[in-house]
Backbone as numpy.savetxt, mean C-alpha at the origin, in Angstrom:
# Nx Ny Nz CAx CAy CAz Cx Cy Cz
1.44 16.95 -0.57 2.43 17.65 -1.37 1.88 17.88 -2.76
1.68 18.90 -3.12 1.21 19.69 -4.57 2.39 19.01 -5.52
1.44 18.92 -7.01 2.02 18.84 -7.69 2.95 19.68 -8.36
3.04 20.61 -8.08 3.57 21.71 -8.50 5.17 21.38 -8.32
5.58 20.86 -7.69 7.13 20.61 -7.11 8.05 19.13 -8.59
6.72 19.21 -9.19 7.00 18.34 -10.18 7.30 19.46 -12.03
8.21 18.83 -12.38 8.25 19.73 -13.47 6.99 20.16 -14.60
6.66 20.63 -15.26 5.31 20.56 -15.98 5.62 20.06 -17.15
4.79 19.93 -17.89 4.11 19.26 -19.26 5.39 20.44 -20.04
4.97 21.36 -19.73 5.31 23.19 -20.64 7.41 23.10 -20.41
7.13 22.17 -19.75 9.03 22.45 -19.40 9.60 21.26 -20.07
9.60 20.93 -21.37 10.56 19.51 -21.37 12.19 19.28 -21.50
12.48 20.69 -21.54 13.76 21.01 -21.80 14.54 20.71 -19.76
14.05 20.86 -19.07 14.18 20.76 -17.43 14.23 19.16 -17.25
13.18 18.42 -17.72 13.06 16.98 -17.72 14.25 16.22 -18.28
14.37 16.60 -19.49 15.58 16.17 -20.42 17.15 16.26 -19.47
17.28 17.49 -18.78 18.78 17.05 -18.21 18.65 16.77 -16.66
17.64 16.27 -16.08 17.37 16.00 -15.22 18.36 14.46 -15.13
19.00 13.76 -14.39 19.50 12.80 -14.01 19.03 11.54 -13.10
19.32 10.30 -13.71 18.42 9.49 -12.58 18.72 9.34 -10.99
19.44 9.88 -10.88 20.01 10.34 -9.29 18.84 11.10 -8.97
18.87 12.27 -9.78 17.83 13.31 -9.40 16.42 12.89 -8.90
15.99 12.27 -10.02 14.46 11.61 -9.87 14.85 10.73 -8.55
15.62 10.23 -8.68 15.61 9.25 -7.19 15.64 9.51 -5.66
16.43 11.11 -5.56 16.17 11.78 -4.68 14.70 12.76 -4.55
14.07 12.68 -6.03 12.78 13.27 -5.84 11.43 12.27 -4.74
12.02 11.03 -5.32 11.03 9.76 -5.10 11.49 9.80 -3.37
12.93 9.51 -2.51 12.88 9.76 -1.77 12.37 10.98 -0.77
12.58 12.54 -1.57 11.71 13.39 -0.07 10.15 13.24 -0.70
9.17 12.48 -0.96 8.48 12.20 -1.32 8.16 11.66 0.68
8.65 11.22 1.54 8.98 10.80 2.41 8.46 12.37 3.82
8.46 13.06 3.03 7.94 14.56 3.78 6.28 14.72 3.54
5.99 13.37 3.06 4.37 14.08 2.64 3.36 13.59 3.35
2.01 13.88 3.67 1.42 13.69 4.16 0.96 12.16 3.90
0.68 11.46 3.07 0.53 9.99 2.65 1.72 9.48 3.55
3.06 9.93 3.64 3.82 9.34 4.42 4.00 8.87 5.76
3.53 10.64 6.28 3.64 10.68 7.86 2.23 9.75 8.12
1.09 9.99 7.32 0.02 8.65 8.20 0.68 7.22 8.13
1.28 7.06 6.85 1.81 5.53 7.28 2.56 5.08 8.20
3.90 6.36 8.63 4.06 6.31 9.96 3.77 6.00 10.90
2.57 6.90 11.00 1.90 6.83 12.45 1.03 5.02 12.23
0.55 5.00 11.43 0.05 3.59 11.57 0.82 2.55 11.82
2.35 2.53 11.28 3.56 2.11 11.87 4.01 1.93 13.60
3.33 3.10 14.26 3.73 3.14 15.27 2.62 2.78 16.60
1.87 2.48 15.83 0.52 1.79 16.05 1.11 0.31 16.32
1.78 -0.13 14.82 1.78 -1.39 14.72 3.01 -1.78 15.57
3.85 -1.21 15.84 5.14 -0.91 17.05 4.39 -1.57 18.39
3.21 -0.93 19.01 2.89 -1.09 20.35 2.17 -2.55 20.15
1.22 -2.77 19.13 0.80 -4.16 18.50 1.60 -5.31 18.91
2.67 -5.59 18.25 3.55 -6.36 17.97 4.44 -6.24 19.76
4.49 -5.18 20.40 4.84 -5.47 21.79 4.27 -5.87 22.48
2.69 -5.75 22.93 1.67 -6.02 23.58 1.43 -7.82 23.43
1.98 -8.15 21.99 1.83 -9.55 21.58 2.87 -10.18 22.05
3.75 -9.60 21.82 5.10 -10.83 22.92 5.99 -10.45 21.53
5.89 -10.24 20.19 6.86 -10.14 19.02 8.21 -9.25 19.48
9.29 -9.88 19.31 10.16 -9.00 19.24 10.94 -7.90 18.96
11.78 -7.30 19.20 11.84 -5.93 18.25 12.06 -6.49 16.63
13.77 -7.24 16.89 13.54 -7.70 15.80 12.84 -8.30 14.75
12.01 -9.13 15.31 11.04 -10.14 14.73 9.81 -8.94 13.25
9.59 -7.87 15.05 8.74 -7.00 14.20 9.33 -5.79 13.06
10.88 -5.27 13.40 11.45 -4.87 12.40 11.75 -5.31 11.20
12.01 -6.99 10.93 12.16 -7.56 9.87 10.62 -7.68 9.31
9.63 -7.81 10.17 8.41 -8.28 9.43 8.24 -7.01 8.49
8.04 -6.01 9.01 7.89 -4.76 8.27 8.82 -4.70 6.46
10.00 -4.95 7.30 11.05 -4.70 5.77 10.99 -6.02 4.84
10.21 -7.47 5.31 10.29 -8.21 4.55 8.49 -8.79 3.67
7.55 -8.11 4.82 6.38 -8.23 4.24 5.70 -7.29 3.35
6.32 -5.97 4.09 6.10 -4.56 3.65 4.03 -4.35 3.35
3.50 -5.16 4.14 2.05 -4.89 4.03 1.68 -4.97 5.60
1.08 -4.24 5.79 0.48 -3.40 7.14 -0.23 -4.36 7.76
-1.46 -4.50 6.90 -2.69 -5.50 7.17 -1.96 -7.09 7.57
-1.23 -7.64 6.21 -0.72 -8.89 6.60 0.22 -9.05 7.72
1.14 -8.07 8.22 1.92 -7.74 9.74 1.01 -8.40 10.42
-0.39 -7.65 10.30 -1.22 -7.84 11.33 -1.92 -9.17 11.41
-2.19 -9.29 10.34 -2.70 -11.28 10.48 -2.06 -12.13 11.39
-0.53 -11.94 10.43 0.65 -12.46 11.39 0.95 -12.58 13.01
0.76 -11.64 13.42 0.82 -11.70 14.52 -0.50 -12.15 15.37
-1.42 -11.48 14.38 -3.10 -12.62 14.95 -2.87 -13.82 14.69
-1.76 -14.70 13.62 -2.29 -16.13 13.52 -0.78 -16.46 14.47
-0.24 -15.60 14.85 0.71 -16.36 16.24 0.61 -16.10 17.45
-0.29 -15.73 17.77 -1.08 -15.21 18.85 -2.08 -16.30 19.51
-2.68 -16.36 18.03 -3.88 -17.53 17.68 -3.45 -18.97 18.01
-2.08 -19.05 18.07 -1.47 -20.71 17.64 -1.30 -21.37 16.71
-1.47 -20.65 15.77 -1.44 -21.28 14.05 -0.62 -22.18 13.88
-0.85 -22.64 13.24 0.32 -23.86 12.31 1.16 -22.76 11.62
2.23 -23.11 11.12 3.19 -22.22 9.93 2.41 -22.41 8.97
1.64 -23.59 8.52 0.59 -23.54 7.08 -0.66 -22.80 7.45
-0.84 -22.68 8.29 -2.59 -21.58 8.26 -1.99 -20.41 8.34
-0.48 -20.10 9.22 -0.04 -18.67 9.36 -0.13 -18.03 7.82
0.81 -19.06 6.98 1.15 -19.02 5.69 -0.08 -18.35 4.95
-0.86 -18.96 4.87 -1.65 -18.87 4.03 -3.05 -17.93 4.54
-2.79 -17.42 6.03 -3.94 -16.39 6.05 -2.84 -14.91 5.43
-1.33 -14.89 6.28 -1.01 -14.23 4.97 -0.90 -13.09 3.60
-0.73 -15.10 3.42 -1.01 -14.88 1.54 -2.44 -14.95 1.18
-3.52 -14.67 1.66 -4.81 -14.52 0.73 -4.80 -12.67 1.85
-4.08 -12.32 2.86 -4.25 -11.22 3.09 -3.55 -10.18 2.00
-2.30 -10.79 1.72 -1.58 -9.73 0.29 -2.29 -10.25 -0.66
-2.95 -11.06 -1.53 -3.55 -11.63 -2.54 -3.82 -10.23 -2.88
-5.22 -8.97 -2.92 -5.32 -8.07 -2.77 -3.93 -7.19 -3.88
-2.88 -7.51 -3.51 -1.55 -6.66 -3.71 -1.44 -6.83 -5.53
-1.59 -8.68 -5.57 -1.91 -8.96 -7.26 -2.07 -8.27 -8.01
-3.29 -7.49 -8.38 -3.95 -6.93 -9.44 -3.11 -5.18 -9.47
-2.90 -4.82 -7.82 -2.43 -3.74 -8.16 -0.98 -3.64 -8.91
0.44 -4.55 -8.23 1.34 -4.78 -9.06 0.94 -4.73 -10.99
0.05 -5.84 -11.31 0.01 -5.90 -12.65 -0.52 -4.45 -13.22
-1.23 -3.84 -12.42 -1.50 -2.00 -13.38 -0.34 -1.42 -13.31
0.55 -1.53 -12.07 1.13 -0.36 -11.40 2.55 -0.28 -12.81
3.42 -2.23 -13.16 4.09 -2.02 -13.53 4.31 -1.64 -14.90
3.55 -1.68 -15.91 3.79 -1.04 -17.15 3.88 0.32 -17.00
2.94 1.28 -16.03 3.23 2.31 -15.94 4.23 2.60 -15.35
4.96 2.12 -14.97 6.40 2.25 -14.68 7.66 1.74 -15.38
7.30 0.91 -15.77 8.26 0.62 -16.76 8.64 1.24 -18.36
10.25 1.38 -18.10 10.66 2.63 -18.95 10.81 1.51 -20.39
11.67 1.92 -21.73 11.86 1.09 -22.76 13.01 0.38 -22.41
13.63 0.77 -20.97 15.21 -0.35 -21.25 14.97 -0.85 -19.84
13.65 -0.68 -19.20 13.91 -1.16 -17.85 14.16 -2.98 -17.83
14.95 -3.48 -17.22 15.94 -4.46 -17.09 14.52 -5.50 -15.88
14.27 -6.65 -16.72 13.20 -7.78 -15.87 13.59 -7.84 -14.42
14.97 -8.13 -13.93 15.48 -8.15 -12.64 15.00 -7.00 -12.07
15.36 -5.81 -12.42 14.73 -4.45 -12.01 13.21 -4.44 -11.32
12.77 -4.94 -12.51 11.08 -4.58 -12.11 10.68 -5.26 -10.62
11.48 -7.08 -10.94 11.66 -8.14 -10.02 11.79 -7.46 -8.57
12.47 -6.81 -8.29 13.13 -6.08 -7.36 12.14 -5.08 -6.95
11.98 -3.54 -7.79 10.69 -3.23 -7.34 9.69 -3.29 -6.42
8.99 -4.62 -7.74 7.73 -5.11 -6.99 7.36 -5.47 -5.84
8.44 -5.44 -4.79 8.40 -5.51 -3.44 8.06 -4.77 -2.89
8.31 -3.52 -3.48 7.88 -2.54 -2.33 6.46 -1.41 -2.92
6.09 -2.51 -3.45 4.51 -1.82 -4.23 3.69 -2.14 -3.09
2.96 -1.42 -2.02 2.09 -1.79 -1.17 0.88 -0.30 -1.70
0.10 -0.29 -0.68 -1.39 0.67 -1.08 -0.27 2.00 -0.88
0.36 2.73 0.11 0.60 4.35 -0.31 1.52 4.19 -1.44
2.44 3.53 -1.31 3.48 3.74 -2.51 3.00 3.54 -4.01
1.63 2.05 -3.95 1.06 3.11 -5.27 0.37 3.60 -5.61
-0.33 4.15 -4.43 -1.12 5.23 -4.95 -0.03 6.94 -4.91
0.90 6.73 -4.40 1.39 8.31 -4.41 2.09 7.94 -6.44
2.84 6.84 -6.20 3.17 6.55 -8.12 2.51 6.81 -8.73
1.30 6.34 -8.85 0.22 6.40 -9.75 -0.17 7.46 -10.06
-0.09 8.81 -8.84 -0.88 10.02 -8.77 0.37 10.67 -9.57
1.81 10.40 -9.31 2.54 11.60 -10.16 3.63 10.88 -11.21
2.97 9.79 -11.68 3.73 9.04 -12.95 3.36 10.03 -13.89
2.39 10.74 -14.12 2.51 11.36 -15.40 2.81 12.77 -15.91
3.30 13.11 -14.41 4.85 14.17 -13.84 6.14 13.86 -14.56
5.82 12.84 -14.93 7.86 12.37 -14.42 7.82 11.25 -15.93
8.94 11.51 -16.93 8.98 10.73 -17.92 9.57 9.39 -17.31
9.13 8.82 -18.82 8.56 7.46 -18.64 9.87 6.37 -18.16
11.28 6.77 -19.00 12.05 6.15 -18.48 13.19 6.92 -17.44
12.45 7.60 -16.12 12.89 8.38 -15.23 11.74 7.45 -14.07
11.21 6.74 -14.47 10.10 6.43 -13.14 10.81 5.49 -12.59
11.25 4.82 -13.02 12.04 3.79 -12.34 12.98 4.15 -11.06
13.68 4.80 -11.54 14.23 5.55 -10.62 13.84 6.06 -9.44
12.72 7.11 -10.00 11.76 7.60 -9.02 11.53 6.93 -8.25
10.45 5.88 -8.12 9.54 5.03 -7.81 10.97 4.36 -6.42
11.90 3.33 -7.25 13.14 3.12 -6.48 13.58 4.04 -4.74
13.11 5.60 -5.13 13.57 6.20 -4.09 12.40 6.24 -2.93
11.10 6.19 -3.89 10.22 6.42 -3.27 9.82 5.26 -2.01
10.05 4.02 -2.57 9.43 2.79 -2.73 10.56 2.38 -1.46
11.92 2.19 -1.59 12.80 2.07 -0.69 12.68 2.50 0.10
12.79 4.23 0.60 12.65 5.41 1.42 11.28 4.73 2.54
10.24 4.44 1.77 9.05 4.27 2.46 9.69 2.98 3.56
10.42 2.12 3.38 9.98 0.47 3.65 10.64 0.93 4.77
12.29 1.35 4.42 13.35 1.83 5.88 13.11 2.72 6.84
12.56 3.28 6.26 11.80 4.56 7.32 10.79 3.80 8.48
9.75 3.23 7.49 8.84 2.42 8.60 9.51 1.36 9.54
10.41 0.99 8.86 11.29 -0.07 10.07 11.65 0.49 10.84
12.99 1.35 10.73 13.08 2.45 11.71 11.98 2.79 13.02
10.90 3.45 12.11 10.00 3.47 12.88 9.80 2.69 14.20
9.13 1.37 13.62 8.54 0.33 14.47 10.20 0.36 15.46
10.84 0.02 14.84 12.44 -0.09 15.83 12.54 0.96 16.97
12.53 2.26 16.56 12.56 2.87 17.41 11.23 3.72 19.05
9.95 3.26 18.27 8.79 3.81 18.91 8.25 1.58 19.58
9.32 0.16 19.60 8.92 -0.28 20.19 9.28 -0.11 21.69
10.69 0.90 21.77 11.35 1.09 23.25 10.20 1.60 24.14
9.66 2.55 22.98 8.77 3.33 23.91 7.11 2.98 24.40
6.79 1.55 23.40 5.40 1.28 23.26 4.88 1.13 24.98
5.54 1.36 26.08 4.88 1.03 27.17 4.00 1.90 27.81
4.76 3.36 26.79 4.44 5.13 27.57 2.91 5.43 26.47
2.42 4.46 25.94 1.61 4.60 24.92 0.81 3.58 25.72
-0.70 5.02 25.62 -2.28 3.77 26.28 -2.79 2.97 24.84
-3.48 1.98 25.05 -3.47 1.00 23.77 -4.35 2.20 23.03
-5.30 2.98 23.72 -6.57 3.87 22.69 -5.58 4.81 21.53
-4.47 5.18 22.29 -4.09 5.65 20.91 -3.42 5.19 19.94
-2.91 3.60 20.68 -2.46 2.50 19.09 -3.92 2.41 18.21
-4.51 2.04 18.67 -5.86 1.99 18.07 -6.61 2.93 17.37
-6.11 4.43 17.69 -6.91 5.64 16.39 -5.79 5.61 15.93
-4.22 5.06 16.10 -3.17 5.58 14.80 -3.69 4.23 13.61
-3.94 3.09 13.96 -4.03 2.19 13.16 -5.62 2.78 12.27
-6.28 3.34 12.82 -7.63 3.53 12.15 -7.22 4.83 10.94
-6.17 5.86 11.11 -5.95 6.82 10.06 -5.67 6.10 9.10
-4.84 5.04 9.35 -4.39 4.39 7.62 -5.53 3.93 6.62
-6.48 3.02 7.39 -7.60 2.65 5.94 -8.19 3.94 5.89
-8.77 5.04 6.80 -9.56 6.08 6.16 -8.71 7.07 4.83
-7.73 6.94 4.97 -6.31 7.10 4.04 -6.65 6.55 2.87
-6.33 5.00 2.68 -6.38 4.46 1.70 -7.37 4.72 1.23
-8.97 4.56 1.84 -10.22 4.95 1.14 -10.28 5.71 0.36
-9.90 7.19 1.04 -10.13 8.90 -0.34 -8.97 8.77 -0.62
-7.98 8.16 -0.41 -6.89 8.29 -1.64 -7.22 7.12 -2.85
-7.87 6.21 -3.06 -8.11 5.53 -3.94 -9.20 5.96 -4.64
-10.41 6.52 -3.89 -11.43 7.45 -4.21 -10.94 8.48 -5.10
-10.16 8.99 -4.70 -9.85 10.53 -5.44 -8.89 10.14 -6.80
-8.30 8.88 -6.74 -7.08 8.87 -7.25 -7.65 7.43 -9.05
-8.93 7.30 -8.43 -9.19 6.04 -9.14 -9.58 7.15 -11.09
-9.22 6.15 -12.16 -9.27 6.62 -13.25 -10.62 5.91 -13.86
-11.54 4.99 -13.12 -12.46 4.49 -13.93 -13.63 4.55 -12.76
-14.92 4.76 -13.17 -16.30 4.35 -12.33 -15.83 2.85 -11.50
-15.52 2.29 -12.61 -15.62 1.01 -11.60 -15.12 0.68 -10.63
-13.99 1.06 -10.33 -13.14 1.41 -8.61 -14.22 2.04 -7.96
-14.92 3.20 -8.36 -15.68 3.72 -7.26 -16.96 2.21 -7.11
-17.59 1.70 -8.08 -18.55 0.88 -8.13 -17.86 -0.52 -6.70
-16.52 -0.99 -7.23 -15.57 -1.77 -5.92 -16.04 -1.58 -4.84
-15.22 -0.35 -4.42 -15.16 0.10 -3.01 -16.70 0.12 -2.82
-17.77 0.97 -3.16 -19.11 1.10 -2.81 -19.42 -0.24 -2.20
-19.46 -1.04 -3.44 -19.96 -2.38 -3.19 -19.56 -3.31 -1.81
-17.80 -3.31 -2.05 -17.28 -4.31 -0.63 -17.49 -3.30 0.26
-17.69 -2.01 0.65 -18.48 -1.36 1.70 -19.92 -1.81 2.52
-20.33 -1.95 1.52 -21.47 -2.16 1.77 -21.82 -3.60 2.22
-21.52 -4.56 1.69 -21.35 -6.23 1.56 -20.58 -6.44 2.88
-19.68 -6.01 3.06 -18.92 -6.09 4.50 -19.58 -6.24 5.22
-20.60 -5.81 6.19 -20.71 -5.86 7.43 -22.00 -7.21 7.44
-22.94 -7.53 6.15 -23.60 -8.74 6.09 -22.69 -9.93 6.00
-21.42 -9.66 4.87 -21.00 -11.56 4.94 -20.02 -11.55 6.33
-19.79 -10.10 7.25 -19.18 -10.38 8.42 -20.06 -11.28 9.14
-21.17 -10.47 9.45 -22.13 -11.43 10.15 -22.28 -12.67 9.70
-22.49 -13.09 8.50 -22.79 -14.53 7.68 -21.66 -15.55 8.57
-20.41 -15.04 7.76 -19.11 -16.13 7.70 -17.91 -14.93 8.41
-18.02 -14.96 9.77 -16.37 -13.45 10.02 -15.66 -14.71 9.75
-15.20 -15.33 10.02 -13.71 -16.13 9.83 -13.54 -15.79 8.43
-14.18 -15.95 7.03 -13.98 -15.90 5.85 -14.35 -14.21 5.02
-14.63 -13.48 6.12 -15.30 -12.31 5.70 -14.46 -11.74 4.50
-13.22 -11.10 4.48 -12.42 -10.43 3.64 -12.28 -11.02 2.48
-12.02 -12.59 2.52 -12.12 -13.30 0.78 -13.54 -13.21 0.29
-14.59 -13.57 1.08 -15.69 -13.44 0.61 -16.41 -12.01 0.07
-15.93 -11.23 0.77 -16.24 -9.17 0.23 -15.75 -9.04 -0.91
-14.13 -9.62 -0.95 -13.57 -9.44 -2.36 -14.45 -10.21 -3.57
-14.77 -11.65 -2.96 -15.28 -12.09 -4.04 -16.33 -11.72 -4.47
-17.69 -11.24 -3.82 -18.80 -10.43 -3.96 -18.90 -9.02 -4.66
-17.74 -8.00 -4.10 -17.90 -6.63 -4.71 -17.37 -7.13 -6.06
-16.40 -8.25 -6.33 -15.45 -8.20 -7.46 -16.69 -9.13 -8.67
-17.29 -9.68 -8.02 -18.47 -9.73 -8.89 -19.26 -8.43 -9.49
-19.66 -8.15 -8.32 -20.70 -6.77 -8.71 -20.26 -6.18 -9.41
-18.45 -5.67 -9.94 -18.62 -4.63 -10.34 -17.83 -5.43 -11.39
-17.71 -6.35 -11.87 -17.58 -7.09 -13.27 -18.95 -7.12 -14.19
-20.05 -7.39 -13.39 -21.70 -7.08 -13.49 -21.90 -5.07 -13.83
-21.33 -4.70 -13.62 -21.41 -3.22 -13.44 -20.47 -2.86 -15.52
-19.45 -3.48 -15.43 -18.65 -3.26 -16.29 -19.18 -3.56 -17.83
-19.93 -4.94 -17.36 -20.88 -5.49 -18.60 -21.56 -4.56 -19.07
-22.53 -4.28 -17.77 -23.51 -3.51 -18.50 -22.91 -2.40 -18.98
-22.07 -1.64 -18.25 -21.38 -0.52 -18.83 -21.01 -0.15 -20.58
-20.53 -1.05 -20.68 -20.34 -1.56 -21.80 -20.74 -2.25 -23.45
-22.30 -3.00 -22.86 -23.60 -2.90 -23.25 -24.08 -1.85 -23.90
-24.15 -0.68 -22.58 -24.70 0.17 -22.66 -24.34 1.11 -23.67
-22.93 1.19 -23.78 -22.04 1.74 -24.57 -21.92 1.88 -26.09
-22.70 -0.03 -26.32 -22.26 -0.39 -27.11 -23.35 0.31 -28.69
């Protein structure tokens, strides 16, 4: 969806009587866009997943609306699959959203208006996963500053219920589905996240990130797979702290 459907820079007189209803129904059909429909479909991926595993409808409808991260769904049901303890379930998890950290702390100042209310943000921050902020991020500077809230609210909500829905309604059907095509819907989402963070990133050093845990991936898989994903993070997140120095150095 073009930016164009967003008011411009040249119009502030349009912005000004715009209403936070308004923005909030903007943030909801935000829900028609292409970032959306792949999360969908990776949704419905994760629908046949979660049946094939023994998870229930419910089980897997609440996981969705209460974890709201794709990847960690999926741990989940690998570490009960696996036999986990509730403490290893726990905590593979939480070092799988860990990841989510750093983006919350950018995402919320740029969202936050001059009267936005701490409970507010509190609330929010739940439903900050990879599309919701990268589609924020891409048209926060569309939409004034104390109108994002709002926005974001429709956007951010819209996304979570929809995907429940989803999984709710495409688990009746997960039987009429061969696993090969759970398996290319789940593969559109990271090639997704990739060029949308690619395209969408404001500094070298995101691109320097991604390059790096690209690359590093498939050696510390081989090294350590049980620990692979903390260990990539911790490696690229070196490299490109090493990258930043010199940057900076260089600069100087």
């Amino acid at each position: 969806m073009g930016d164009s459907e967003f008011p411009s820079s040249q119009t502030p007189v349009d912005d000004s009587v715009r209403t936070r209803f308004s923005w909030f129904l903007s943030g909801m059909a935000m829900i028609f866009s292409i970032p959306a429909f792949i999360l969908m479909t990776a949704h419905v991926g994760f629908a046949g997943f979660a049946s094939e595993n023994g998870v229930s409808l419910l089980q897997a409808t609440f996981m969705v609306a209460a974890i709201w991260a794709l990847p960690a769904n999926i741990v989940l049901i690998g570490a009960i699959s696996g036999g986990y303890s509730l403490l290893g379930a726990s905590i593979a998890v939480a070092l799988s959203s860990i990841r989510l950290m750093p983006m919350v702390a950018a995402f919320i100042p740029e969202m936050r208006g001059p009267k936005t209310r701490r409970i507010t943000l509190l609330f929010l921050s739940h439903f900050i996963a990879v599309t919701a902020w990268v589609m924020g991020m891409e048209r926060f500077r569309h939409i004034p500053r104390d109108m994002r809230v709002s926005y974001f609210a429709g956007l951010g909500i819209t996304l979570t219920v929809t995907n429940a829905l989803v999984v709710a309604l495409v688990y009746f059907l997960s039987t009429d589905f061969p696993p090969i095509v759970f398996a290319a819907l789940f593969f559109l989402t990271p090639m997704y996240f990739l060029t949308s963070l690619w395209g969408s990133a404001r500094d070298r050093s995101v691109h320097v990130a991604m390059v790096s845990g690209l690359a590093l991936f498939p050696l510390i898989h081989h090294l350590a797979p049980a620990y692979d994903l903390l260990l990539t993070g911790l490696a690229g997140g070196a490299v490109t702290m090493g990258y930043v120095r010199w940057a900076r150095a260089r600069a100087a």
